[in-house]
C-alpha positions as CSV (number, residue, x, y, z in Angstrom):
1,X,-22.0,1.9,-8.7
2,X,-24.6,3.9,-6.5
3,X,-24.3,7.5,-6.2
4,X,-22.1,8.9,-3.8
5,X,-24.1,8.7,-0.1
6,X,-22.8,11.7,1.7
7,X,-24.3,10.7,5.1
8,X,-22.7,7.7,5.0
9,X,-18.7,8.8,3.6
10,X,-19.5,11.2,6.8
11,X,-20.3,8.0,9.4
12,X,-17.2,6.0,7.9
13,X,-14.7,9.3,8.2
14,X,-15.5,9.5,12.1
15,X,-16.5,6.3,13.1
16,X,-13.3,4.7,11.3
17,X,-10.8,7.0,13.0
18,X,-12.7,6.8,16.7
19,X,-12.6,3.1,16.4
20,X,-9.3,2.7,14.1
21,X,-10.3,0.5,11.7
22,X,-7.8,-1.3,9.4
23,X,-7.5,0.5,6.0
24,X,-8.7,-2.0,4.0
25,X,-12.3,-1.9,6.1
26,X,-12.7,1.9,5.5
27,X,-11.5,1.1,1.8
28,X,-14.5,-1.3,1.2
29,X,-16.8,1.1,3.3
30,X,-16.3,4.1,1.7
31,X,-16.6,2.0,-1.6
32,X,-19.7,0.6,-0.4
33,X,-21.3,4.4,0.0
34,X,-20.3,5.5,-3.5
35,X,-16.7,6.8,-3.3
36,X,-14.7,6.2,-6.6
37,X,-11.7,7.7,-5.9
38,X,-10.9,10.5,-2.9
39,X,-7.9,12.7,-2.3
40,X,-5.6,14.0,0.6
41,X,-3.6,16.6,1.5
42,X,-1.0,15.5,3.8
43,X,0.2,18.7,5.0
44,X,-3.6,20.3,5.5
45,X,-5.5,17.0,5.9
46,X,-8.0,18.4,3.4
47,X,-9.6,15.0,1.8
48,X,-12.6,15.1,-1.1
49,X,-14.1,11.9,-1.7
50,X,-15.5,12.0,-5.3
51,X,-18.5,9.6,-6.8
52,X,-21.1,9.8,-9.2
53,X,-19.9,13.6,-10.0
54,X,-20.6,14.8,-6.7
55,X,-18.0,15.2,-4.2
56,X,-17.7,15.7,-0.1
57,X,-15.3,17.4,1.8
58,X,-13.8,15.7,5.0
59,X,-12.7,18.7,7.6
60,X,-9.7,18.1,9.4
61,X,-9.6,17.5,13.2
62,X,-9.7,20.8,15.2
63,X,-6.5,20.2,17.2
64,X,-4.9,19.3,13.5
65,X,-2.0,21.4,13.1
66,X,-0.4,21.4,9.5
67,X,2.3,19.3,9.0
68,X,5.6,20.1,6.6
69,X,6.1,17.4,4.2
70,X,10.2,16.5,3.7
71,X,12.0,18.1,0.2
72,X,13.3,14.3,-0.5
73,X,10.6,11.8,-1.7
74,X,11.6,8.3,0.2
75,X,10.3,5.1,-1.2
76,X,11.5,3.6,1.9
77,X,9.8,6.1,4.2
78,X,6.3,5.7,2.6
79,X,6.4,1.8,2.7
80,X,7.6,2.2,6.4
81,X,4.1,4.4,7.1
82,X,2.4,2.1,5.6
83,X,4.0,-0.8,7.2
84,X,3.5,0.7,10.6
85,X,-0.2,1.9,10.1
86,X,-1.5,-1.8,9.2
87,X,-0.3,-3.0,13.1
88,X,-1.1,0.4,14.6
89,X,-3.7,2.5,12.7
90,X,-3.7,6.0,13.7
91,X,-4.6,8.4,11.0
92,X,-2.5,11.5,12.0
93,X,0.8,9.5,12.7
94,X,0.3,8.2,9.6
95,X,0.1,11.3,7.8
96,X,3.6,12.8,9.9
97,X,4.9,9.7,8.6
98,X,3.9,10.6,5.2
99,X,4.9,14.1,5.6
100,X,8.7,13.0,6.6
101,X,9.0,10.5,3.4
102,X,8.1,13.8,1.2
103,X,4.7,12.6,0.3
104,X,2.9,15.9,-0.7
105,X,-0.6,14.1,-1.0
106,X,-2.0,10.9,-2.7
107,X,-4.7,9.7,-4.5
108,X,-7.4,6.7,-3.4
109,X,-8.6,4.8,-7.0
110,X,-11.1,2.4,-5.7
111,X,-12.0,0.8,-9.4
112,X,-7.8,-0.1,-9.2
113,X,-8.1,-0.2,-5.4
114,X,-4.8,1.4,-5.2
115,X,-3.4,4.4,-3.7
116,X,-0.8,6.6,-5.1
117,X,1.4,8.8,-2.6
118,X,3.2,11.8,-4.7
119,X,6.0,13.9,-3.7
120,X,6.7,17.3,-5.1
121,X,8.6,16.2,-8.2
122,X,6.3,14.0,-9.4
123,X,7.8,11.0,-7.8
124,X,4.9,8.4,-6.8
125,X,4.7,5.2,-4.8
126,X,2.0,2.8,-5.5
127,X,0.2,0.3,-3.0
128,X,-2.7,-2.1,-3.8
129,X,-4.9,-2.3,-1.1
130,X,-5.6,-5.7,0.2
131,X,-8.8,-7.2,0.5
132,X,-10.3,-7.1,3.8
């Protein structure tokens, strides 16, 4: 895989939200630019996207205010986000969606190309991510 190109992760992070592409586009873009695996934050929005041992930072929206993820992890609740965001992408919806289901933050693998969504006692969810 190529090193991580910073410039690039930067033009998919903004050009992907402004434009709301589907998740499996920004999946194969950000894979394309070097990214082997990234995390979130769902209640800060604080993502790193990580690759070739060099990682980059993705600052939250300025208007972003932090979210309070639920005390219960639901299953149901995460698959419902997920459901939702593959008709209607919209990034911070999503992540108040995620927030509500108790999802604390999740993990991006793109080598599995699947993401894991983790609640506060360890509970985790797992989704493959389609091909685009």
């Amino acid at each position: 895989m190529p090193g991580l190109n910073k410039k690039r992760v930067e033009e998919i992070f903004t050009r992907s939200k402004r434009e709301k592409w589907a998740y499996p586009k920004i999946f194969d873009a950000l894979r394309g630019a070097g990214v082997e695996y990234y995390e979130a934050d769902v209640a800060t929005h604080d993502i790193v996207y990580h690759g070739s041992e060099d990682s980059i930072p993705e600052p939250p929206p300025q208007d972003f205010a932090p979210l309070k993820p639920g005390a219960n992890f639901d299953a149901a609740g995460v698959k419902s986000a997920i459901a939702r965001n593959k008709t209607k992408p919209d990034y911070l919806v999503f992540l108040e969606e995620m927030a509500r289901a108790g999802v604390l933050r999740y993990r991006v693998d793109m080598s599995r190309r699947d993401v894991t969504y983790l609640g506060a006692a360890g509970q985790a969810y797992v989704e493959k991510v389609p091909r685009f």
